[in-house]
VOPAGU-2260 file (C-alpha; in pm, 1 decimal, decimal comma):
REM VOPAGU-2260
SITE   aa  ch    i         X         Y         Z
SITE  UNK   A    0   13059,0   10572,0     785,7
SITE  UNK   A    1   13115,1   10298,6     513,5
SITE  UNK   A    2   13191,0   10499,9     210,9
SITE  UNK   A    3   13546,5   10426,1     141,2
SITE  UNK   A    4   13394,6   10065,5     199,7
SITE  UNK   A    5   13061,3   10124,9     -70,7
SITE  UNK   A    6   13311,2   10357,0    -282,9
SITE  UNK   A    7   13553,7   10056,9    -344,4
SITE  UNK   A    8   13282,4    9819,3    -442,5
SITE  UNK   A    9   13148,2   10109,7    -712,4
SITE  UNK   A   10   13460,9   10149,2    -833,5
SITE  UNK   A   11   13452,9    9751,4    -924,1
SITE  UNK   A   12   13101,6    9753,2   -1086,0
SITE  UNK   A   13   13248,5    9732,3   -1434,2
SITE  UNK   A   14   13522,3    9415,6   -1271,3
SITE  UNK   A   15   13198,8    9231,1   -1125,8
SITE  UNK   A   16   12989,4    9225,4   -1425,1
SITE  UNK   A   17   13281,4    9083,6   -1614,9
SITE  UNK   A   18   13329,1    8828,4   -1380,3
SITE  UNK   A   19   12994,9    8729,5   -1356,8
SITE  UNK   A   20   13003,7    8698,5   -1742,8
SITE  UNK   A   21   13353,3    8509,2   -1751,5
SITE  UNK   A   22   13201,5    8241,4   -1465,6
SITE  UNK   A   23   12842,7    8208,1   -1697,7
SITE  UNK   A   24   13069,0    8134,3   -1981,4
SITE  UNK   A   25   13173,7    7795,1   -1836,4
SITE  UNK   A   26   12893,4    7596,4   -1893,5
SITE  UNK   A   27   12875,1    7399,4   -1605,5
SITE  UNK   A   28   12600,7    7184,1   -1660,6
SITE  UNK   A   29   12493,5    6926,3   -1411,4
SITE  UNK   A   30   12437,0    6691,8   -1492,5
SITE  UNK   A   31   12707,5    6534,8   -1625,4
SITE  UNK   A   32   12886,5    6772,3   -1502,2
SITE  UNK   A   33   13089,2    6950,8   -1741,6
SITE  UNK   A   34   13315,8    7223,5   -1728,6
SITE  UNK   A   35   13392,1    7196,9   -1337,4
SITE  UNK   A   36   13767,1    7192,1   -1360,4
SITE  UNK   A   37   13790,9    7477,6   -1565,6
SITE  UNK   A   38   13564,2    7684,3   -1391,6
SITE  UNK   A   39   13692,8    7607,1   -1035,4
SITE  UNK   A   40   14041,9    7671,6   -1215,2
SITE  UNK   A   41   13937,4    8058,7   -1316,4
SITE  UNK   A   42   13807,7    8098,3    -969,6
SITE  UNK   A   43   14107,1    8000,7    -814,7
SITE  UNK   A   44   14312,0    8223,6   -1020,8
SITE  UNK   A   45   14123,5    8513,7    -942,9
SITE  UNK   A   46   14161,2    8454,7    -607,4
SITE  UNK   A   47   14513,5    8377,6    -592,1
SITE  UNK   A   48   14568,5    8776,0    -736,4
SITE  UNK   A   49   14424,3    8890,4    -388,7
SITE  UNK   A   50   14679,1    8664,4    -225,6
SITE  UNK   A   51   14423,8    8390,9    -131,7
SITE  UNK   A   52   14562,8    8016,6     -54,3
SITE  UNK   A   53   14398,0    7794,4    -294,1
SITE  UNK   A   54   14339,6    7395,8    -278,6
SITE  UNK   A   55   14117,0    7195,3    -562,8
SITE  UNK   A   56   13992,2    6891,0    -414,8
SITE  UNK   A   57   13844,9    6646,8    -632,5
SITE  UNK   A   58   13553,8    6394,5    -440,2
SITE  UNK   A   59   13678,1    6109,5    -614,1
SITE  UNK   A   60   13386,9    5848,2    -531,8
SITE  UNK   A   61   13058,3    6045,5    -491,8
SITE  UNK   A   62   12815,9    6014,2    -757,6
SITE  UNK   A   63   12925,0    6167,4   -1110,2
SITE  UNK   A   64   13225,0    6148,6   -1039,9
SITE  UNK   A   65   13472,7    6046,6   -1346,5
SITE  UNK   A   66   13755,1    6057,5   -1495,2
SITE  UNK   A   67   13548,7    6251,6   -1780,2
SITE  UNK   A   68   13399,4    6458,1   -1528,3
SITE  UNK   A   69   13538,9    6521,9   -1257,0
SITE  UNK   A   70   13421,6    6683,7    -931,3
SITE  UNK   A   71   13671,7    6951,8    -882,4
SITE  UNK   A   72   13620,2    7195,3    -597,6
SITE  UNK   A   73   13827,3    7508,3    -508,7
SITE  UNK   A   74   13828,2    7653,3    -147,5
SITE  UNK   A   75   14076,4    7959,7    -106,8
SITE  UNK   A   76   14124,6    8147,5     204,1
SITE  UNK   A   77   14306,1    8434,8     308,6
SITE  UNK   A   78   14429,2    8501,2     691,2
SITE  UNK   A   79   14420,3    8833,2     822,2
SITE  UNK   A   80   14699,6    9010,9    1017,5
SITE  UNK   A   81   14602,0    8870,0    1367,8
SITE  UNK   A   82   14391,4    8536,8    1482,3
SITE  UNK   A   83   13993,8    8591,3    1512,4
SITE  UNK   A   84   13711,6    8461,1    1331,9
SITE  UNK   A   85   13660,8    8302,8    1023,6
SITE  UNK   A   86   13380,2    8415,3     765,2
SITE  UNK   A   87   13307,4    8145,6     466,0
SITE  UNK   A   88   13135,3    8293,9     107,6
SITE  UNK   A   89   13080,0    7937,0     -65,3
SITE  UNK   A   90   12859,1    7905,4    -389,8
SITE  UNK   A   91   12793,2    7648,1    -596,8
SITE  UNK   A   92   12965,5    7665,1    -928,0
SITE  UNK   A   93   12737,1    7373,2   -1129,9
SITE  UNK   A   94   12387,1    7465,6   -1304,1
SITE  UNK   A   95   12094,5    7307,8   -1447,9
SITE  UNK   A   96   12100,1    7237,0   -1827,9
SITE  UNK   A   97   11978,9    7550,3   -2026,7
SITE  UNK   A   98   11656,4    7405,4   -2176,2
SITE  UNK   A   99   11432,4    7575,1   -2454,2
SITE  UNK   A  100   11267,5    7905,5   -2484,7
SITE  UNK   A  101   11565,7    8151,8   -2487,9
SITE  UNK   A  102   11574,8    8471,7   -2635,7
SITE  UNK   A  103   11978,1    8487,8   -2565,4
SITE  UNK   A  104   12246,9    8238,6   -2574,2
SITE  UNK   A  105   12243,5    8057,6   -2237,3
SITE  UNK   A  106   12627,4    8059,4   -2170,6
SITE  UNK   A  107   12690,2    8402,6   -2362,7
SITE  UNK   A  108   12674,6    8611,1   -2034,5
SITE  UNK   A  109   12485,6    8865,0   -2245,3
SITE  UNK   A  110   12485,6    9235,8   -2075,1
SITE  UNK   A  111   12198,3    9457,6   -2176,2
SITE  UNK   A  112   11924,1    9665,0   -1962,5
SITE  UNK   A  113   12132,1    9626,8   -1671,5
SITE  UNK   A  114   12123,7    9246,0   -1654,6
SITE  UNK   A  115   12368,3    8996,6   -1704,5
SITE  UNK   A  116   12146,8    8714,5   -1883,5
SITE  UNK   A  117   12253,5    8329,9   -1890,0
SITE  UNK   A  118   12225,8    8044,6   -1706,0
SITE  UNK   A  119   12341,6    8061,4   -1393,5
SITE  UNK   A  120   12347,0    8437,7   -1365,1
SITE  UNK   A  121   12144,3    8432,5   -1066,2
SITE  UNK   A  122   12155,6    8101,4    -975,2
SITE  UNK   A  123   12426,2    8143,4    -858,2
SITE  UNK   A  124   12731,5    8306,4   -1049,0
SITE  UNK   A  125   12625,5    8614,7    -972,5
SITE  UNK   A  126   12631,0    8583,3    -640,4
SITE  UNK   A  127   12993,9    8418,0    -622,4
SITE  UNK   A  128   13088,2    8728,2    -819,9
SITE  UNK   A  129   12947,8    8941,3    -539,8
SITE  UNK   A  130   13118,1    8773,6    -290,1
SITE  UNK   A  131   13461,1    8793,4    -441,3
SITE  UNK   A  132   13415,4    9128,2    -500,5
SITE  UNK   A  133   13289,7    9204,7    -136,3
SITE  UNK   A  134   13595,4    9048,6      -2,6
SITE  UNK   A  135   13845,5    9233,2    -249,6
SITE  UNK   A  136   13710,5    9581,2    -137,3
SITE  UNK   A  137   13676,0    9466,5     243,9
SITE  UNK   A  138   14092,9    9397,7     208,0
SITE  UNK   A  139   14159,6    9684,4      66,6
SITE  UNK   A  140   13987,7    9932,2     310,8
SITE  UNK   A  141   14039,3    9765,7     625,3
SITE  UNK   A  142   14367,5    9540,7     539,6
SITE  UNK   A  143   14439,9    9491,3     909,7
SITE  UNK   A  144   14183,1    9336,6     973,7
SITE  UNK   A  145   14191,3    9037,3    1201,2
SITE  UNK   A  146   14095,9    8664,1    1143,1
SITE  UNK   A  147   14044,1    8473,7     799,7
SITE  UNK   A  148   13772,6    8507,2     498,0
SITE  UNK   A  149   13718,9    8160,7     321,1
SITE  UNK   A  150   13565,9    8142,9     -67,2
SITE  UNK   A  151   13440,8    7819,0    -254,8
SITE  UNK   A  152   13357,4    7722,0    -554,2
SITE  UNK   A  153   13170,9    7384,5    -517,4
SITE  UNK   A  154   12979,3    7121,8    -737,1
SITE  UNK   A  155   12704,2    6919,3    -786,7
SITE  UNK   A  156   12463,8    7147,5    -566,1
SITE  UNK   A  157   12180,2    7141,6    -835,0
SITE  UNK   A  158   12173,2    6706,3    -741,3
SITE  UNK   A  159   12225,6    6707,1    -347,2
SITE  UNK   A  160   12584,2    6806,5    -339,4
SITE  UNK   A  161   12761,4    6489,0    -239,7
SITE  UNK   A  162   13030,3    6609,3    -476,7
SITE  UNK   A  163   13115,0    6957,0    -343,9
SITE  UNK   A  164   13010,2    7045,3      -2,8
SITE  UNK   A  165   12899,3    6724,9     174,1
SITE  UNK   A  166   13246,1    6587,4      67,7
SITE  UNK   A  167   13423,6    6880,5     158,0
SITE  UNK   A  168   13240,3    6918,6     526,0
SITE  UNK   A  169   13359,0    6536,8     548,4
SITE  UNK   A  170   13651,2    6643,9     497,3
SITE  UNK   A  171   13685,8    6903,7     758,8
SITE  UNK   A  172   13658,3    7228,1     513,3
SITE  UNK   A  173   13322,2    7367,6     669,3
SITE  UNK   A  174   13363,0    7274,3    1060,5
SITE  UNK   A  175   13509,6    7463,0    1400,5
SITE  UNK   A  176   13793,7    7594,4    1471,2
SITE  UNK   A  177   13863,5    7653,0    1084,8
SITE  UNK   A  178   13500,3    7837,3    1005,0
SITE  UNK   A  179   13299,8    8026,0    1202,9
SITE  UNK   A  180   13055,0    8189,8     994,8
SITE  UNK   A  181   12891,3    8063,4     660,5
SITE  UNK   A  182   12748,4    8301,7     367,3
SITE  UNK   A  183   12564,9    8107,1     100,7
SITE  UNK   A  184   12527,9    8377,9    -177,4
SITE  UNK   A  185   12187,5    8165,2    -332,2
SITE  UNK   A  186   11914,4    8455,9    -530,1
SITE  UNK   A  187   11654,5    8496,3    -231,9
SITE  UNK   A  188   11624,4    8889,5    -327,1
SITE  UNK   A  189   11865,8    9115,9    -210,6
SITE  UNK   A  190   11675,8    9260,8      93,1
SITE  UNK   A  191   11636,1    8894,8     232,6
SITE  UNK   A  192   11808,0    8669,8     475,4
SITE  UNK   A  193   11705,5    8301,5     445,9
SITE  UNK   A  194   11715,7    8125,8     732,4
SITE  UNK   A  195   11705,1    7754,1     622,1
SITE  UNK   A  196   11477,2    7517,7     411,4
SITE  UNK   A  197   11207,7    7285,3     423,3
SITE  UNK   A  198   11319,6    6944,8     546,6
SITE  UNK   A  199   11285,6    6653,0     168,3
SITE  UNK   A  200   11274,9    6235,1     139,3
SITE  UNK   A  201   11316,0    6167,7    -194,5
SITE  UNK   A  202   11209,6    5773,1    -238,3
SITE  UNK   A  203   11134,2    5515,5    -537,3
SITE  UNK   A  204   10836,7    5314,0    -550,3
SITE  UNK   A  205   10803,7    5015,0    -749,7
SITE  UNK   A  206   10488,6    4840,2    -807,2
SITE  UNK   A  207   10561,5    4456,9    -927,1
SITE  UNK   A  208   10351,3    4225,8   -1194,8
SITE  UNK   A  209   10422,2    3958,0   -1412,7
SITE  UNK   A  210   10479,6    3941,5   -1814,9
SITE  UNK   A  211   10239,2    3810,2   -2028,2
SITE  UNK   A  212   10134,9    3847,0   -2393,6
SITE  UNK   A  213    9958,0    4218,1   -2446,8
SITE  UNK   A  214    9643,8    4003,8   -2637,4
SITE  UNK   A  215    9590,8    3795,2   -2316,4
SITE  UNK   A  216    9648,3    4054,6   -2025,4
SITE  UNK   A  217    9460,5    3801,1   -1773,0
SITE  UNK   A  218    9741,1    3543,2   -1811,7
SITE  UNK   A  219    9975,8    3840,8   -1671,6
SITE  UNK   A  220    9943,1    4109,7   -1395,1
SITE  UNK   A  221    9989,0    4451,1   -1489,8
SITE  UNK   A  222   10223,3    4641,9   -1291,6
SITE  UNK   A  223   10117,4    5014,1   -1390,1
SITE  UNK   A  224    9742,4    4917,3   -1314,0
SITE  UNK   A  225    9892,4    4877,4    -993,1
SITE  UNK   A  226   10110,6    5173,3    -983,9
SITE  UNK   A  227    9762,9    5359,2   -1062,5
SITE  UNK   A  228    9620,2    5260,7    -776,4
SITE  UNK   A  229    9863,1    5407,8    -585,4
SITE  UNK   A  230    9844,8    5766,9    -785,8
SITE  UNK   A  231    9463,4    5737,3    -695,6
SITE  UNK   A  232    9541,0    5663,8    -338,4
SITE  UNK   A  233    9784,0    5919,8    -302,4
SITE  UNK   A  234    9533,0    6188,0    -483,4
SITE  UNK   A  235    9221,3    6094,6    -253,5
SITE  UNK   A  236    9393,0    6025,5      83,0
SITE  UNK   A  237    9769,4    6208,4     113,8
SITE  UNK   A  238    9774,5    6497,1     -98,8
SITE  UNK   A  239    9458,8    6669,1      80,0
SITE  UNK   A  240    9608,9    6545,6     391,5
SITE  UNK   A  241    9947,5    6770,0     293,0
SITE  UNK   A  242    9736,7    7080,2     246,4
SITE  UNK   A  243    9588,1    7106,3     569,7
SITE  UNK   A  244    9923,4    7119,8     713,7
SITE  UNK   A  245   10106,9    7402,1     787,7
SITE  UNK   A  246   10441,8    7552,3     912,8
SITE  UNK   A  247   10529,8    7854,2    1142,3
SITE  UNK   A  248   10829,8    7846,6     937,0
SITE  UNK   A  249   10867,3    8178,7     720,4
SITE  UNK   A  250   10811,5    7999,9     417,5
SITE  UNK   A  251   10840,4    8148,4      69,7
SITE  UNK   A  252   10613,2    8172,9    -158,3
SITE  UNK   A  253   10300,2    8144,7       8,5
SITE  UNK   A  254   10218,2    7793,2     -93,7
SITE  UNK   A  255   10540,5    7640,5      21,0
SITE  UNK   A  256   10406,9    7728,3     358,6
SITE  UNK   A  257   10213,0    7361,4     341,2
SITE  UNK   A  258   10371,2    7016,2     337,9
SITE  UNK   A  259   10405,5    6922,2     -70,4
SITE  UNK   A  260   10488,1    6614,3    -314,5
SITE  UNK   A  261   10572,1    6611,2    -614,2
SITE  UNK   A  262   10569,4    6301,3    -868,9
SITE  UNK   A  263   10916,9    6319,0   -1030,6
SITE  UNK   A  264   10865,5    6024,2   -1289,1
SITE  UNK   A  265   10697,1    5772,7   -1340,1
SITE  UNK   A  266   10828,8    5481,7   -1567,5
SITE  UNK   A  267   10622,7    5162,5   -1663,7
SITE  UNK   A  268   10649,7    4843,5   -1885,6
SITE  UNK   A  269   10905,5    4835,2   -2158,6
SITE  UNK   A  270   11152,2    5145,5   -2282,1
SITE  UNK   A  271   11106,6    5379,7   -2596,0
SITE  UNK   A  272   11401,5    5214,8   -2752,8
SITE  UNK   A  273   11174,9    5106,2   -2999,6
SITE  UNK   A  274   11114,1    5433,8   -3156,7
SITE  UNK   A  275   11048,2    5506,4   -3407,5
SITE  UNK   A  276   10896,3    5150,1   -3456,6
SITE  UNK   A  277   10633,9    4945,3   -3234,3
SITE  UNK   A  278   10666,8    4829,7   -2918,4
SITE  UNK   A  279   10617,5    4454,8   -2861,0
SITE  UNK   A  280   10268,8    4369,1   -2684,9
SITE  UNK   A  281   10352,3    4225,0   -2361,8
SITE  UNK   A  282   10194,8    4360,2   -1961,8
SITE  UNK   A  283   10447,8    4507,7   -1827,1
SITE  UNK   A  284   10558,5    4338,6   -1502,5
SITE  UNK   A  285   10741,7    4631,8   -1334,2
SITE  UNK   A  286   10677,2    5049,5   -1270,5
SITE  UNK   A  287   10860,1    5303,6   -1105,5
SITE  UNK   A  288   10766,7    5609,7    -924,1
SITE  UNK   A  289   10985,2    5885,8    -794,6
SITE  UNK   A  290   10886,5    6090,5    -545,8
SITE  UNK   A  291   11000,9    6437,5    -397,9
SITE  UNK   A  292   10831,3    6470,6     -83,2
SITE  UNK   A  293   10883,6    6823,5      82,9
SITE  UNK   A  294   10845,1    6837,0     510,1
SITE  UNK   A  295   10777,8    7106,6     793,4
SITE  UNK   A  296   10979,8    7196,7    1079,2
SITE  UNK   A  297   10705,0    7039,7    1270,1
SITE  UNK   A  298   10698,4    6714,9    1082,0
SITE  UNK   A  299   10856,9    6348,6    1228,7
SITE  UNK   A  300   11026,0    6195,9     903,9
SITE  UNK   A  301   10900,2    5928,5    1066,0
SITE  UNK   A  302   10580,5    5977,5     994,2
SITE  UNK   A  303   10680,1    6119,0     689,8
SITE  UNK   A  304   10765,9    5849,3     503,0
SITE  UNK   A  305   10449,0    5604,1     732,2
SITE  UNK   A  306   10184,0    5797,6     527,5
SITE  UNK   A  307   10315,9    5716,8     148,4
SITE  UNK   A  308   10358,9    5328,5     350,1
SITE  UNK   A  309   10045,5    5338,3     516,5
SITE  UNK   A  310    9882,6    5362,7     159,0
SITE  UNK   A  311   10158,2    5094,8      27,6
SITE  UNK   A  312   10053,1    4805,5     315,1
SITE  UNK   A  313    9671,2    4889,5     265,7
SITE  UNK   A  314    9697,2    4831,3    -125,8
SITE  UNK   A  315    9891,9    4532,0     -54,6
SITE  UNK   A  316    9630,1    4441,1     176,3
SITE  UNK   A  317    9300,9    4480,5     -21,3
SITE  UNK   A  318    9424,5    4470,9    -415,8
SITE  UNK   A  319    9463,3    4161,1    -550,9
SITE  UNK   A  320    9859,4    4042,6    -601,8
SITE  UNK   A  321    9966,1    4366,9    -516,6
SITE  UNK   A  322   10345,2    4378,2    -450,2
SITE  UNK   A  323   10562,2    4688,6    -434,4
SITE  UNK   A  324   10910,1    4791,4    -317,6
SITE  UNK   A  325   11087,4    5163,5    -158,5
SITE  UNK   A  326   11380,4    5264,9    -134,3
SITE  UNK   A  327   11493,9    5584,2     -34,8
SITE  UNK   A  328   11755,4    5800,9    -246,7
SITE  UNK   A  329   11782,6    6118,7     -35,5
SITE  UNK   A  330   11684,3    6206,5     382,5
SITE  UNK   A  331   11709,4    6568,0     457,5
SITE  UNK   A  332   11566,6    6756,7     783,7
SITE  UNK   A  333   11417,3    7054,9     836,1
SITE  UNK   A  334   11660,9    7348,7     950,6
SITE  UNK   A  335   11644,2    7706,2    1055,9
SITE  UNK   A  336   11889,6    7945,6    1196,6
SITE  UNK   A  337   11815,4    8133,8    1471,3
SITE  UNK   A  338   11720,1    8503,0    1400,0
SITE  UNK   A  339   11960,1    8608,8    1731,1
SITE  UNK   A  340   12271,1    8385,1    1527,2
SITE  UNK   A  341   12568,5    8628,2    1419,8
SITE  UNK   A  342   12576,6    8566,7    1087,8
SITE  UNK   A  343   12207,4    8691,5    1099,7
SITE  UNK   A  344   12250,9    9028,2    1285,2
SITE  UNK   A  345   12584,9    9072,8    1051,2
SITE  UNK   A  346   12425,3    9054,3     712,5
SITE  UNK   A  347   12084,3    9213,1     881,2
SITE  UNK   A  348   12275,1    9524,8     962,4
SITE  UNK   A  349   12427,5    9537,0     633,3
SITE  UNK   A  350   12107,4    9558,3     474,6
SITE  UNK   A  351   12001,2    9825,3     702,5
SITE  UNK   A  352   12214,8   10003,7     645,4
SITE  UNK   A  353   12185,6   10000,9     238,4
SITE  UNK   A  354   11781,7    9984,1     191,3
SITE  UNK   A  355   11711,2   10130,3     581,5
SITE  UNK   A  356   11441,3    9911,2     637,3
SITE  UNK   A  357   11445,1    9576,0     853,2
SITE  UNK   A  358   11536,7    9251,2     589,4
SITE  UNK   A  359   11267,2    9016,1     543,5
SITE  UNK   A  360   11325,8    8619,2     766,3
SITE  UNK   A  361   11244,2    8398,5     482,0
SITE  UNK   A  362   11294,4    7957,4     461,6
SITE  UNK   A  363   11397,9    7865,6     114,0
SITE  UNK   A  364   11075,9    7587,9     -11,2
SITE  UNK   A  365   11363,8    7352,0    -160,6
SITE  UNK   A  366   11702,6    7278,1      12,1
SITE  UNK   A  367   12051,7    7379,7     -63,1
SITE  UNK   A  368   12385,9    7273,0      54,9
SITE  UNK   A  369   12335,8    7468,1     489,5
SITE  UNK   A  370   12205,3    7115,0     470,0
SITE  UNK   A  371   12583,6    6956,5     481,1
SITE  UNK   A  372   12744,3    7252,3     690,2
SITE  UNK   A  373   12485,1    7187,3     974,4
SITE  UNK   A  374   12442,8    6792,8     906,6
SITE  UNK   A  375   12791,3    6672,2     852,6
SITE  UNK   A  376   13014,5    7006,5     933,8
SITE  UNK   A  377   12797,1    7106,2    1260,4
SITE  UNK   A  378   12859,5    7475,6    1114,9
SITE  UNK   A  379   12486,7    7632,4    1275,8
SITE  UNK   A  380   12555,9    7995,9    1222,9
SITE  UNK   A  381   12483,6    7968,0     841,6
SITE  UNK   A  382   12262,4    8142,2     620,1
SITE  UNK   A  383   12209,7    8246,9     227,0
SITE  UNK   A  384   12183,8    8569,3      99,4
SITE  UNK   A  385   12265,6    8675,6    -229,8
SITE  UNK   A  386   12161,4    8884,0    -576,7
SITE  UNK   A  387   11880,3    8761,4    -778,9
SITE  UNK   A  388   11523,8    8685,9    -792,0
SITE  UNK   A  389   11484,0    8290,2    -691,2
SITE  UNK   A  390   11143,0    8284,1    -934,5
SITE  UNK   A  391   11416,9    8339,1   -1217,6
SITE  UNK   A  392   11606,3    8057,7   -1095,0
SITE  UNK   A  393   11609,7    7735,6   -1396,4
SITE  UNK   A  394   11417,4    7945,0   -1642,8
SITE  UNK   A  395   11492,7    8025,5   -2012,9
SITE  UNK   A  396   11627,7    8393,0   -2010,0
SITE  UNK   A  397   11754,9    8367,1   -1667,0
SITE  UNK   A  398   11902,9    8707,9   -1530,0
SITE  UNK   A  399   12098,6    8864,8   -1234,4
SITE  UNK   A  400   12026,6    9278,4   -1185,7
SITE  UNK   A  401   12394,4    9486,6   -1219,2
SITE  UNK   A  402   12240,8    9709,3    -947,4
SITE  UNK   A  403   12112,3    9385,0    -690,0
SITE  UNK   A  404   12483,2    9246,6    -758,3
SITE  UNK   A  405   12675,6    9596,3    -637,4
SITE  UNK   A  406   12411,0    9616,5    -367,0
SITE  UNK   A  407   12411,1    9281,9    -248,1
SITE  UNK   A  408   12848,5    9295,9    -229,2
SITE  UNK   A  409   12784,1    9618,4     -13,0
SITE  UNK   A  410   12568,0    9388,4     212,1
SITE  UNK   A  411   12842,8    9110,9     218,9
SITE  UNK   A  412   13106,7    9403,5     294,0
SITE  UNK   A  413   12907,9    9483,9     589,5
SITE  UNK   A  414   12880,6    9180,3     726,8
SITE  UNK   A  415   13238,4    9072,7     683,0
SITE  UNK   A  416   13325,1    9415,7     887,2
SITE  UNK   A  417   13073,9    9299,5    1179,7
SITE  UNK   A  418   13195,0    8967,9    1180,3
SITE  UNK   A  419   13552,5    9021,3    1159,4
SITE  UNK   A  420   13608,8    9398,9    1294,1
SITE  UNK   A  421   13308,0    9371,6    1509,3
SITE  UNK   A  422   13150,8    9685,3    1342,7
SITE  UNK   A  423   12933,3    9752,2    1098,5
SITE  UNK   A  424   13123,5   10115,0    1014,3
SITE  UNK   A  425   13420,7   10237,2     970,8
């Protein structure tokens, strides 16, 4: 069956932890963004050994990008002995800053209990490390095998990835006839093929007033008196109105099953510049709200964004000197692959045949960058699966599981032979 296939992956247990530890050691922190050259630089190195083409592409342009940090990208690619099909790994490279609370250095790729801890072990270096891994052992048993295998290292996932893979699908990188097949290695548990993610309108609201002198607020109009009428609208009239709704979608967890918002920030009046001294009394004439509205399959963004402007007009309506502005910072729709799609029944038998039971359908609660291959690439036969434990995702003493990596590379293995050799043995 597949055991040259699962023996040359076990044989490279010892090579994948190290490379999950080398990648964790770059810290790629986003933002600003640091680290991305090097890091895309070791990737394509690596692949370059295994005879891979390799191109960095830098999005000058998209937001971040400088000459202090710039948004490099690597996509390598390696075409097999006769045309066929072509099966993408891409991951994104960046991560979120490491925050308090660790027991561990964040960008030590510590080894111990069979984890590799850091940030961005499971989210999602350890899953690139899989992939590379996968694809190394898939040459090496079947290196006649027909058609191409693509791998990508790309930024600025963690803010909407404008710098990595909605510039590179603009450029051409994830559409027909150069990919086929898409593998996005994100931590939704190693038995687990997610199908897509909620749809998200991220939008500012800003509630307007007029300065004045702090001791004589009548002579102004306070513009986060205002903005707190709209946090009291919002909690009596939309968020109980989000709750009742809910998706067919195979949401995970539980609660993601419902439409959600969250308040991002809220900023009123004057800065904290003046720390540590006083602030100055004056009403503040200006607030800003950020929201991060989360949508179902079944939702119109339409009417999405008429029930936050619904509350908006009526406020403007009824309060006295009410003003506000929105404007939107991010649109993204609701997707899902179908279950019947190839890249499904590829990765599905893979995991049948390592845990021989039927993987879980799951929709990711928050989106990730299928968004750009289906959106701008019109790349539909797309799905993550990967090592790691999303829960552990952006936590202190994040960790990827030795065993879920090996595992999860057998899966990947699998699926490249289905995809590419059109079998899932031998």
């Amino acid at each position: 069956m597949n055991e040259r296939l699962f023996k040359a992956i076990d044989d490279r247990s010892d090579e994948l932890v190290q490379l999950t530890v080398d990648l964790i050691r770059f810290p790629t922190i986003n933002p600003p963004g640091e680290a991305y050259r090097p890091c895309a630089e070791y990737v394509g190195a690596r692949l370059r050994k295994l005879g891979f083409e390799t191109e960095f592409i830098r999005a000058e342009g998209t937001p971040g990008d400088t000459d202090r940090y710039p948004r490099v990208n690597v996509v390598a690619r390696f075409d097999g002995r006769s045309p066929g099909a072509c099966v993408h790994f891409n991951s994104h490279i960046d991560v979120v800053e490491a925050g308090e609370g660790w027991s561990v250095d964040p960008f030590a790729g510590v080894v111990k209990d069979g984890r590799v801890y850091g940030r961005g072990a499971c989210d999602m270096k350890g899953g690139l490390a899989a992939s590379i891994i996968a694809a190394e052992a898939f040459m090496e048993v079947f290196p006649d095998f027909p058609g191409a295998i693509e791998i990508s290292g790309t930024v600025d996932e963690e803010s909407g990835g404008f710098g990595g893979v909605a510039h590179l699908a603009g450029l051409g990188y994830f559409s027909k006839p150069k990919v086929d097949h898409v593998i996005i290695p994100e931590p939704l548990n190693k038995d687990r093929i997610c199908l897509g993610h909620r749809g998200v309108w991220w939008a500012e609201i800003e509630t307007k007033g007029e300065i004045a002198h702090g001791s004589m607020p009548f002579l102004g109009d306070n513009a986060v008196r205002h903005m707190g009428a709209v946090l009291q609208a919002f909690e009596d009239e939309l968020f109980p109105a989000l709750d009742r709704k809910v998706t067919r979608m195979p949401v995970v967890p539980e609660g993601a099953k419902r439409s959600t918002m969250n308040i991002n920030s809220i900023h009123g009046g004057q800065t904290e510049d003046f720390r540590p001294g006083l602030p100055s009394p004056n009403v503040p004439d200006a607030c800003r709200l950020t929201i991060d509205r989360r949508f179902l399959l079944e939702e119109d963004l339409g009417t999405v964004k008429s029930e936050v402007t619904d509350i908006l007009d009526r406020l403007k309506r009824e309060r006295k000197k009410f003003d506000y502005e929105i404007r939107d910072l991010m649109e993204v729709l609701p997707l899902m692959t179908e279950r019947d799609a190839p890249v499904v029944k590829a990765v599905a038998q893979g995991i049948v045949a390592i845990f021989d039971r039927e993987p879980d359908y799951v929709i990711s609660p928050g989106t990730y960058d299928q968004k750009h291959i289906a959106r701008i690439g019109h790349i539909y036969d797309c799905i993550a699966y990967g090592p790691g434990i999303l829960d552990l995702a952006h936590r202190p003493d994040e960790w990827v599981g030795i065993s879920d990596m090996v595992e999860s590379a057998k899966v990947m293995a699998i699926g490249l032979n289905v995809l590419l050799r059109g079998t899932a043995t031998g």
